[in-house]
C-alpha positions as CSV (number, residue, x, y, z in Angstrom):
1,X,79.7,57.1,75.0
2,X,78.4,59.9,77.2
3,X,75.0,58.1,77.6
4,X,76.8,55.0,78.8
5,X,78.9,57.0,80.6
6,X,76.0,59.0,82.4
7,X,74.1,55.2,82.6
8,X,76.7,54.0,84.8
9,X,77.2,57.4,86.9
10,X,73.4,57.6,87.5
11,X,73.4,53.5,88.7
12,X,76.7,54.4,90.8
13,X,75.0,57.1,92.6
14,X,71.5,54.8,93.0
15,X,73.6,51.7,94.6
16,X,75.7,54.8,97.3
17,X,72.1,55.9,98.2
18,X,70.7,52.6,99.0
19,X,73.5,51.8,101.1
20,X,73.3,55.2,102.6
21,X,69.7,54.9,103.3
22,X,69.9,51.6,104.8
23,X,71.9,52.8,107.8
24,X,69.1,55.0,109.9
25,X,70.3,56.9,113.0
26,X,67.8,59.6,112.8
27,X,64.5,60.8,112.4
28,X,62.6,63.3,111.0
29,X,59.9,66.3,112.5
30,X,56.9,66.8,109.8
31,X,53.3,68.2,110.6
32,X,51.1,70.4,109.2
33,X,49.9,74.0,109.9
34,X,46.0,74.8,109.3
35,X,44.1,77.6,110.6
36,X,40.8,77.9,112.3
37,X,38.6,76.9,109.6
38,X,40.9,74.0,108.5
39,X,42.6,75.8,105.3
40,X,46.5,75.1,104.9
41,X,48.8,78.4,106.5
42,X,51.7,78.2,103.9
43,X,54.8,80.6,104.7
44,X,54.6,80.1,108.5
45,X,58.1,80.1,110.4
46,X,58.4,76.4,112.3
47,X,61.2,76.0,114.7
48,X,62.3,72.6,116.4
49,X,63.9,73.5,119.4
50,X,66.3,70.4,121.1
51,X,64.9,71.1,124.8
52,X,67.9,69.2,126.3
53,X,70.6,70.5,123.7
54,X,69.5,73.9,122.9
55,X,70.1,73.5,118.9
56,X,67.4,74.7,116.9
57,X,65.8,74.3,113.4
58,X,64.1,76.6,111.5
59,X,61.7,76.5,108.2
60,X,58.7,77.6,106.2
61,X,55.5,75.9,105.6
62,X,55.0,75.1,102.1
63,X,51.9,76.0,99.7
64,X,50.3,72.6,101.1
65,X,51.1,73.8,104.3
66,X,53.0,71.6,105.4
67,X,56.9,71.4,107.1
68,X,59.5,68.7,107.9
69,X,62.6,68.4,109.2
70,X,64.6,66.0,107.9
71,X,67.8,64.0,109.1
72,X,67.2,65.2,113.1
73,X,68.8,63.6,116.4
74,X,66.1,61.9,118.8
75,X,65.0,63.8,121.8
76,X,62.7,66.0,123.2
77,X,61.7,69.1,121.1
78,X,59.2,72.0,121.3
79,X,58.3,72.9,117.7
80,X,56.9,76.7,117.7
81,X,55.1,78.0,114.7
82,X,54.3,81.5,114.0
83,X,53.1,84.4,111.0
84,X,51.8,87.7,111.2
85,X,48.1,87.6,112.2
86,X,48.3,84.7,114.1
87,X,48.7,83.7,117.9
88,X,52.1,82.3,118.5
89,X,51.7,78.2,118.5
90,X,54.4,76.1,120.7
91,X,54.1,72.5,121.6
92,X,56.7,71.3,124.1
93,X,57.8,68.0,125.5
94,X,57.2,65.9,121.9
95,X,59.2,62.7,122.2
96,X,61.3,62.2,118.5
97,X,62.3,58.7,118.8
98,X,64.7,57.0,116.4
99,X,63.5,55.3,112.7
100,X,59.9,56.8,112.7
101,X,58.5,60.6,112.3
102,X,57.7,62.9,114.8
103,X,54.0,64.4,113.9
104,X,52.9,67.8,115.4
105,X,50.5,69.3,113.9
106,X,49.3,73.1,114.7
107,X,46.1,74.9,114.3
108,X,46.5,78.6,114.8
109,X,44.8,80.7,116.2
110,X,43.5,84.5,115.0
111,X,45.2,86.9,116.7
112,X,48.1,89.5,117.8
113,X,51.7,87.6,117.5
114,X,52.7,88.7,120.8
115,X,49.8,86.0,122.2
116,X,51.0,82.4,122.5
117,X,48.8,78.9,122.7
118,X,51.0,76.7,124.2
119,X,50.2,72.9,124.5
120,X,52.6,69.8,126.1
121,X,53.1,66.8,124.0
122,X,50.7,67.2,121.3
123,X,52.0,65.1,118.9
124,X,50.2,61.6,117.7
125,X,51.0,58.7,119.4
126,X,50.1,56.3,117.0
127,X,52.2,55.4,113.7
128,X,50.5,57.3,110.6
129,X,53.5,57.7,108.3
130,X,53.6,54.3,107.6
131,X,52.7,50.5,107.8
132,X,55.6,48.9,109.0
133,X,55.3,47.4,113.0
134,X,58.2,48.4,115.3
135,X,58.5,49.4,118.9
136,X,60.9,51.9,120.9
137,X,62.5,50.9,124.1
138,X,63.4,54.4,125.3
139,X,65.9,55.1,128.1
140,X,64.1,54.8,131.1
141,X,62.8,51.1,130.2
142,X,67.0,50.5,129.6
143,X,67.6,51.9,132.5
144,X,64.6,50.6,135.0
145,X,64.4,47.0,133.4
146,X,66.3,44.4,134.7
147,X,68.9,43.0,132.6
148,X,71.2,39.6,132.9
149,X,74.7,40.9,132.4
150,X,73.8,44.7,131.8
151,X,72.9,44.0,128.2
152,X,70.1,46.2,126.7
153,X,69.4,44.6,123.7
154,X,68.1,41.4,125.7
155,X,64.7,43.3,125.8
156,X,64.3,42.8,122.2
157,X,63.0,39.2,123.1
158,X,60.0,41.2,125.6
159,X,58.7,42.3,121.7
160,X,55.6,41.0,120.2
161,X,56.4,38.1,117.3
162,X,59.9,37.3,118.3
163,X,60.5,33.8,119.7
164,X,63.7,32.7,121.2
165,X,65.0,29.3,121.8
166,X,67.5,27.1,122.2
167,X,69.5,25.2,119.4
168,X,72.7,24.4,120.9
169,X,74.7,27.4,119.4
170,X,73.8,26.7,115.6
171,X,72.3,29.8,115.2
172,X,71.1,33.2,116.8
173,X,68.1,31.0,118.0
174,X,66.2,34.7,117.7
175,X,63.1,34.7,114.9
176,X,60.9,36.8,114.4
177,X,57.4,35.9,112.8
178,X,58.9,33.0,111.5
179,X,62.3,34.7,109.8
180,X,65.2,32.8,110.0
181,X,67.6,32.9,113.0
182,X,70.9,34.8,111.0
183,X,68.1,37.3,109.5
184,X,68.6,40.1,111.6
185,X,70.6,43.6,111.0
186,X,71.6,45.5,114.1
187,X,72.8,49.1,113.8
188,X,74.8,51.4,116.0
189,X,74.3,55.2,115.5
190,X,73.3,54.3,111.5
191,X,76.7,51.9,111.5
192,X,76.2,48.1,110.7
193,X,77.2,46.1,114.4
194,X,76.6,42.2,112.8
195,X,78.5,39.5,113.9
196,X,79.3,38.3,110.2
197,X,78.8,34.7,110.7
198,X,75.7,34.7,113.1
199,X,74.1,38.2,112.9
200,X,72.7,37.8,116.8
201,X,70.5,40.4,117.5
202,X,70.8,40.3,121.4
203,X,74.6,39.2,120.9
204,X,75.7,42.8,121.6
205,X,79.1,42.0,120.1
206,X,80.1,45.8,120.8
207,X,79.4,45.6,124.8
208,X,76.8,48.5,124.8
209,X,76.0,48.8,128.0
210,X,72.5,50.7,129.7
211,X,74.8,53.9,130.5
212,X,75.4,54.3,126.8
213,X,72.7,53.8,125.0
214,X,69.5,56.6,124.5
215,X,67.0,54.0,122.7
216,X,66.6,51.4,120.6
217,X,63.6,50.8,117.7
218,X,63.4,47.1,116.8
219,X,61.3,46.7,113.5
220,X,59.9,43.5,113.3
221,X,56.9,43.4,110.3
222,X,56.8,45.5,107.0
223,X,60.3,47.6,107.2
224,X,60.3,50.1,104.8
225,X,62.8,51.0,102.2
226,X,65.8,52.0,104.1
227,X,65.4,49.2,106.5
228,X,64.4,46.4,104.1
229,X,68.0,44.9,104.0
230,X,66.8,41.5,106.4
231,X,63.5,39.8,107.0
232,X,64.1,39.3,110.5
233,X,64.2,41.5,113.1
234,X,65.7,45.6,112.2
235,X,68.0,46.9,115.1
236,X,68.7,50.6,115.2
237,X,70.7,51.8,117.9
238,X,70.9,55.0,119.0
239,X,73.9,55.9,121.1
240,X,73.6,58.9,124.4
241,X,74.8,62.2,123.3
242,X,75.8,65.0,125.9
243,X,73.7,68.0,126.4
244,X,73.5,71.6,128.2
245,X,73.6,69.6,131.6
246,X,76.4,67.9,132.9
247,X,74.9,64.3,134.5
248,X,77.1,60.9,135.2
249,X,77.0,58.2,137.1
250,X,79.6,55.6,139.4
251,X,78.6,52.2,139.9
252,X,79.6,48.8,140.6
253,X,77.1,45.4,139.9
254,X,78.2,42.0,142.1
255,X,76.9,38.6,142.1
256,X,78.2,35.5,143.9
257,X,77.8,32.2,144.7
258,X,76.0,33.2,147.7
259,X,73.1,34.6,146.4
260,X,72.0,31.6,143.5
261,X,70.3,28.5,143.7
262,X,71.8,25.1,142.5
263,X,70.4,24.1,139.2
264,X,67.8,20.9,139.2
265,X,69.6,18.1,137.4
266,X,72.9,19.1,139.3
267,X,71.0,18.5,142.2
268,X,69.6,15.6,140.8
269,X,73.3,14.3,140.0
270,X,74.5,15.8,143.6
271,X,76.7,18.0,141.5
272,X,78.0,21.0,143.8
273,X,76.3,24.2,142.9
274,X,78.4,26.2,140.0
275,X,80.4,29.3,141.3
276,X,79.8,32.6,140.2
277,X,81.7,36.3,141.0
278,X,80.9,38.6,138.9
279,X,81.8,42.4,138.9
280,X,80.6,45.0,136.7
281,X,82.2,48.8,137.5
282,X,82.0,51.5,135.6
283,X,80.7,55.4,134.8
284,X,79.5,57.5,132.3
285,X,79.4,61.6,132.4
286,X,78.0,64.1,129.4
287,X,78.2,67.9,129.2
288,X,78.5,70.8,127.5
289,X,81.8,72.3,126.1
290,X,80.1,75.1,124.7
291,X,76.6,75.6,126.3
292,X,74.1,75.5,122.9
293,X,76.7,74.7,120.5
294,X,79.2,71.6,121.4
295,X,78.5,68.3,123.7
296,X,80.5,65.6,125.1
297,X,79.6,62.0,126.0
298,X,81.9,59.2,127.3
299,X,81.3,56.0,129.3
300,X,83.2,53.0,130.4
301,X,82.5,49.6,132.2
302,X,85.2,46.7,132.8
303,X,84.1,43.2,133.3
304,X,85.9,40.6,135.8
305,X,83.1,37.3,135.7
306,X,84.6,34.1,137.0
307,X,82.2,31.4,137.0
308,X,81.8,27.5,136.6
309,X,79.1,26.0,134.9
310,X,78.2,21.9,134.4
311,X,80.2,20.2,131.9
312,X,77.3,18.7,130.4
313,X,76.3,22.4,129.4
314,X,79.5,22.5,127.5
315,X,78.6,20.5,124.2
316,X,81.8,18.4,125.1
317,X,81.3,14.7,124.6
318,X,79.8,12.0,122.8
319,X,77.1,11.6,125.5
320,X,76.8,15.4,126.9
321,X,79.9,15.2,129.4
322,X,83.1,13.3,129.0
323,X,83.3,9.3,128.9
324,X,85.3,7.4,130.8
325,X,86.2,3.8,131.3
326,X,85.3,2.2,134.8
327,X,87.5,1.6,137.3
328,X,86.8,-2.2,136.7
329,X,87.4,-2.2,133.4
330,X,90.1,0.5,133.2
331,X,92.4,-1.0,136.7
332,X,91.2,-4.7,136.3
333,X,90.6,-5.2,132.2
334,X,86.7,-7.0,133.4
335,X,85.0,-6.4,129.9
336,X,81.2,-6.9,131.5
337,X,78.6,-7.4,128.9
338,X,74.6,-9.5,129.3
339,X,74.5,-12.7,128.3
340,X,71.1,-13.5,127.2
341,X,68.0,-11.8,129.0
342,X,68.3,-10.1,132.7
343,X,65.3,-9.0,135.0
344,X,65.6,-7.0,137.3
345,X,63.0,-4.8,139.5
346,X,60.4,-4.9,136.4
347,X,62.6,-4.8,133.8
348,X,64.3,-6.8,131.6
349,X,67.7,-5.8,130.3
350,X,69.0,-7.5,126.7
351,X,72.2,-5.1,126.8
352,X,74.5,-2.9,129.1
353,X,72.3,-0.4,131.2
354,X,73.0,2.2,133.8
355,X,70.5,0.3,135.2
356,X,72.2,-2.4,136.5
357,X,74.5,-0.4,138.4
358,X,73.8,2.2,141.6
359,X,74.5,5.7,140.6
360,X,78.3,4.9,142.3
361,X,78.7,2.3,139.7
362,X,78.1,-0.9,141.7
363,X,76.2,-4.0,141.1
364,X,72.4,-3.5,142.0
365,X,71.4,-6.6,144.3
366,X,69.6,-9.2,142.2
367,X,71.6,-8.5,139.3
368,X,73.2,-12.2,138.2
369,X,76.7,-12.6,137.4
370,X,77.7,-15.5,135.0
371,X,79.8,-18.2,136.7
372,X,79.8,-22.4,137.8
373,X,76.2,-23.4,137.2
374,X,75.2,-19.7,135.9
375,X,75.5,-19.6,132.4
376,X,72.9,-17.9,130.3
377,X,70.4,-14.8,131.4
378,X,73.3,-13.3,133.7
379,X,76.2,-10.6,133.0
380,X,79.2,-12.4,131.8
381,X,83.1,-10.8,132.4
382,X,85.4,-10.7,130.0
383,X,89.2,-10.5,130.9
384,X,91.0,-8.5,128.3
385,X,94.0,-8.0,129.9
386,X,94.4,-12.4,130.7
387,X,97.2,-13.0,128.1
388,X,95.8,-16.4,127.2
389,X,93.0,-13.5,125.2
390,X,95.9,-11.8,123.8
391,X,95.7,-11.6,119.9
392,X,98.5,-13.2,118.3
393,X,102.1,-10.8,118.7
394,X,100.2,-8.7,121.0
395,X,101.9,-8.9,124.8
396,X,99.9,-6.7,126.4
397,X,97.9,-3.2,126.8
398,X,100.3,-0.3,125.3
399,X,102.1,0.9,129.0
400,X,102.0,4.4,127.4
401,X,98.2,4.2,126.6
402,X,97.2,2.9,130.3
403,X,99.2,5.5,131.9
404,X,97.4,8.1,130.3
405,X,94.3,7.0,130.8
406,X,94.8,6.7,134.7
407,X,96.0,10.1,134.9
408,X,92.0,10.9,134.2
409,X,89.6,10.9,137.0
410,X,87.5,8.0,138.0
411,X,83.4,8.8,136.7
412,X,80.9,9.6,138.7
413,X,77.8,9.5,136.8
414,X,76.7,6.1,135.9
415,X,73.5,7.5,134.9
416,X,75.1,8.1,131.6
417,X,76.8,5.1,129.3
418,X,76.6,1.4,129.3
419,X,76.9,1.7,133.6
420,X,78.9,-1.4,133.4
421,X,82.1,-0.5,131.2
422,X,81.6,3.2,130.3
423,X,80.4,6.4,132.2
424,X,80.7,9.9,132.1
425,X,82.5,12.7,134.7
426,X,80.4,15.3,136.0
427,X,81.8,18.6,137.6
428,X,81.6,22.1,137.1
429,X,84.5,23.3,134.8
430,X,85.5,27.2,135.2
431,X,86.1,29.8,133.2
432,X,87.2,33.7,133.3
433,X,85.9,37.0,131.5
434,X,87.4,39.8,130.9
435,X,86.6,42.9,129.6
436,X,86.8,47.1,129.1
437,X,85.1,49.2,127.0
438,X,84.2,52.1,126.2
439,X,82.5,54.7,124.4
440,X,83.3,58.5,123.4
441,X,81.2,60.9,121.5
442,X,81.1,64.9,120.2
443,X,78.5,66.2,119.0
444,X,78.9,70.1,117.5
445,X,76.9,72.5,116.0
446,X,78.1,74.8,113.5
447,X,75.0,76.8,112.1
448,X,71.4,76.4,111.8
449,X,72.7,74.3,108.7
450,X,75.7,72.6,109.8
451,X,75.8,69.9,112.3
452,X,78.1,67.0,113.1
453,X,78.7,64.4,115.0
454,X,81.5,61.5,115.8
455,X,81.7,59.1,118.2
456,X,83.9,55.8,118.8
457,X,83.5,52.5,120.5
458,X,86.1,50.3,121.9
459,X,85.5,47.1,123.6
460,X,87.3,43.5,124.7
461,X,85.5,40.9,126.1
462,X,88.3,37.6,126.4
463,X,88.0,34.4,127.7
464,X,90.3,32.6,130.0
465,X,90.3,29.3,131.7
466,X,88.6,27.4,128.9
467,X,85.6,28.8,126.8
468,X,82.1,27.5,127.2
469,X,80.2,29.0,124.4
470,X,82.6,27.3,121.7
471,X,82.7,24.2,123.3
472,X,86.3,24.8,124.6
473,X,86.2,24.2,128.3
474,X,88.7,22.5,131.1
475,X,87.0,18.9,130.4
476,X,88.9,17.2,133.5
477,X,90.6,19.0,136.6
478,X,94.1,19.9,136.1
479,X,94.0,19.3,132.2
480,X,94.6,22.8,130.1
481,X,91.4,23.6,128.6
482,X,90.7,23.0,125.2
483,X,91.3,26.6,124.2
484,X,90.8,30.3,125.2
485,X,88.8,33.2,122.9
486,X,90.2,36.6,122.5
487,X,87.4,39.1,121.1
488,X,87.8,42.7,120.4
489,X,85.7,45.2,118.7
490,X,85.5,48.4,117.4
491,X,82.9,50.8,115.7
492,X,83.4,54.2,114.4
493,X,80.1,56.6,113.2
494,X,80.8,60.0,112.2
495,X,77.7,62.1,110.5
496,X,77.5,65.6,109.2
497,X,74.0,67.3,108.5
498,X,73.6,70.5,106.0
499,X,70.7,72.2,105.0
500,X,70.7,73.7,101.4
501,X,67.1,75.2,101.8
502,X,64.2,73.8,103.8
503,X,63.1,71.8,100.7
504,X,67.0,69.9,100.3
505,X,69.0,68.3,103.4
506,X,71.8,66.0,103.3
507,X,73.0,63.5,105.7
508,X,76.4,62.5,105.5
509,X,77.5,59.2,107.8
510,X,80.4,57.1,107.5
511,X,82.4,54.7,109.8
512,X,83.2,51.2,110.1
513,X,82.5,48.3,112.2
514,X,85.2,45.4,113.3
515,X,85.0,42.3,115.3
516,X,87.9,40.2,115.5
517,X,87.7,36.5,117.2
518,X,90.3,34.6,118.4
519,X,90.7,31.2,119.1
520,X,93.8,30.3,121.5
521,X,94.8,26.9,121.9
522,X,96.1,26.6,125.7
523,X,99.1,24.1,125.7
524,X,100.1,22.1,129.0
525,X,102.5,23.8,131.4
């Protein structure tokens, strides 16, 4: 009974750890300490020194001589090593970024301890610690890069071996070397951020913003362990903590109408260039509450986007926009269909074309119409509402039927359909987005041993006037659109770090991760 019992404790605490492991937020610091001739220093003091938060870590080489620090923040740190009969060692400016180890190595030097060798940014540039293939976009690349809509993660497409294309919303359209487009795993802060249907990578369902986030690692080839959850691409997120200077920022993004070209096929269809006023505002500020011991970060940014966009871009319709009847058909009941085999131009028409028809749905000269001696090889006209065509105890079309259908607008692309009997309408449906959020975080620092951190994101991102992206737009003018999305989300990450001795650390993270969508069906007024 106990060894069950121990059995099942043992694969309990084997499934928390993988699960634990599998959200990364942090890194780790490891090198080694030699001395002139290359022999291992063991028992030398290392310290990693935040530069921007003042916190500082301290350990021992071991017999091997070697050190690590385990479970660390990214930054900027200046490691320092030290022992009696040695020149002080201290490398500053090493760049700790999220998901892979920071190396420094130090040679020391014979000499009095009071002496110091100090050296900027010593620490290897290329991955040693393991195979997997991942990149960093750090904060200055967020910030410097220009983004469509202020969303960071669309640089994940700028990385080698991911390909992105279109596929009419059936999937994230993102792969990477081949992976499946809903094989991705994004990560805020160690926290899964996954849209639970279609895990987008770039779909930024949480509405980080440049202000907010520090950096990014996308793996893309060989994860390791703790990221091996998905084949595709690896997000981890890493979200902008306060330090020992206060820094923030105002701002305000615009676009209009104004200032974009029309697109190509709506000038081909003389389709009015779709409207767009867009405002992004917003700031962010991070501090100090207690200089060297307890940080603050927060940053918010509200959305207001109205835009239009072509119906055809939609997915509404059984030929890309909505069909209509002509007005011939529709006003007169003239049924037109070929009769036989029409040339015309060069061509020769056996059925209903758009190209029998100019593009405002009239006859094209040359185009023969069936009638006294024209009876084959011409386009024939049926009447359907002539009674003498009536089926037997029909009296006529259904009142209720024909004055719906003239409430809808006439077509205006008979580019599209049989040209004679059926076409489509083309315009530039709108639609409205709306959206705060926002972000707060506190980091603290208790000891050398104890560190936490919590921080909480907020965000709502509705829309109104009709939805595009779910195929729920206005599909003719004045008609209530086919329904409105609500979307709200919400992620939590709270960690705490404790060192038991420079050999054992534990990072404890919890949180949660919620996206709620809303489909609103808009009723007539």
């Amino acid at each position: 009974m106990k060894v069950k019992f121990f059995c099942a404790l043992y694969l309990l605490v084997a499934m928390l750890n993988a699960h634990v492991f599998a959200q990364v937020s942090t890194s780790s610091i490891t090198g080694n300490v030699t001395d002139p001739g290359g022999a291992v220093v063991s028992g030398a003091k290392v310290t990693a020194r935040n530069e921007a938060t003042g916190i500082t870590y301290e350990m021992n080489t071991t017999s091997g001589g070697t050190y690590t620090f385990s479970s660390v923040t990214p930054g900027q740190y200046a490691v320092t090593v030290s022992k009696p009969g040695f020149r002080k060692f201290t490398s500053v400016h090493n760049i700790l970024t999220v998901g892979v180890p920071l190396v420094v190595d130090a040679q020391l030097q014979v000499g009095a301890a009071s002496e110091t060798v100090e050296v900027q940014s010593s620490y290897e540039r290329i991955e040693t610690t393991s195979a997997q293939v991942s990149d960093i976009v750090p904060e200055n690349d967020i910030k410097n890069l220009p983004l469509n809509g202020r969303n960071p993660l669309t640089l994940l497409t700028l990385e080698p071996g991911v390909v992105q294309r279109t596929n009419n919303a059936a999937g994230s359209d993102t792969h990477v070397f081949g992976s499946r487009d809903r094989a991705h795993n994004v990560t805020i802060d160690g926290i899964d951020a996954n849209e639970s249907t279609v895990p987008n990578p770039q779909g930024n369902i949480q509405r980080l913003t440049p202000d907010n986030v520090q950096e990014f690692r996308t793996v893309t080839l060989d994860a390791t362990a703790e990221l091996g959850r998905n084949s595709g691409a690896n997000v981890m997120i890493a979200t902008k903590p306060g330090s020992n200077a206060f820094h923030g920022d105002v701002y305000w993004f615009h676009r209009n109408t104004a200032l974009n070209a029309n697109e190509w096929f709506n000038n081909y269809t003389n389709q009015t260039r779709p409207t767009l006023r867009l405002h992004q505002f917003g700031g962010d500020i991070g501090g100090p509450i207690v200089k060297d011991k307890t940080f603050f970060f927060f940053s918010y940014q509200r959305s207001q986007i109205f835009q239009t966009e072509p119906v055809s871009a939609t997915n509404v319709g059984l030929l890309g926009a909505p069909v209509l009847y002509t007005p011939t058909l529709l006003s007169n009941g003239l049924f037109r269909l070929v009769l036989g085999t029409i040339s015309l131009n060069g061509k020769t028409f056996t059925q209903n074309s758009p190209g029998l028809v100019d593009s405002s749905g009239n006859l094209l000269p040359g185009v023969p119409v069936c009638g006294g001696a024209v009876t084959g090889n011409c386009l024939d006209t049926y009447n359907i509402f002539d009674p003498a065509n009536f089926p037997a105890g029909v009296t006529g079309p259904d009142p209720t039927i024909m004055a719906a259908l003239k409430t809808l607008p006439a077509p205006n692309g008979y580019n599209v359909g049989d040209g004679v009997n059926r076409a489509v309408f083309n315009w530039n449906p709108p639609s409205k987005f709306i959206g705060p959020g926002y972000l707060g975080r506190i980091d603290h620092t208790f000891s050398p041993s104890d560190n936490i951190f919590g921080r909480y994101l907020q965000s709502y991102y509705n829309t109104e006037l009709g939805d595009f992206l779910n195929a729920r737009p206005e599909v003719y003018p004045g008609f209530p659109p086919l329904g409105a999305v609500g979307r709200i989300g919400k992620n939590l990450a709270v960690s705490w770090r404790h060192t038991f001795n420079p050999n054992l650390v534990n990072e404890f993270t919890f949180g949660f991760n919620r996206f709620r969508f809303n489909l609103i069906r808009v009723l007539a007024t």
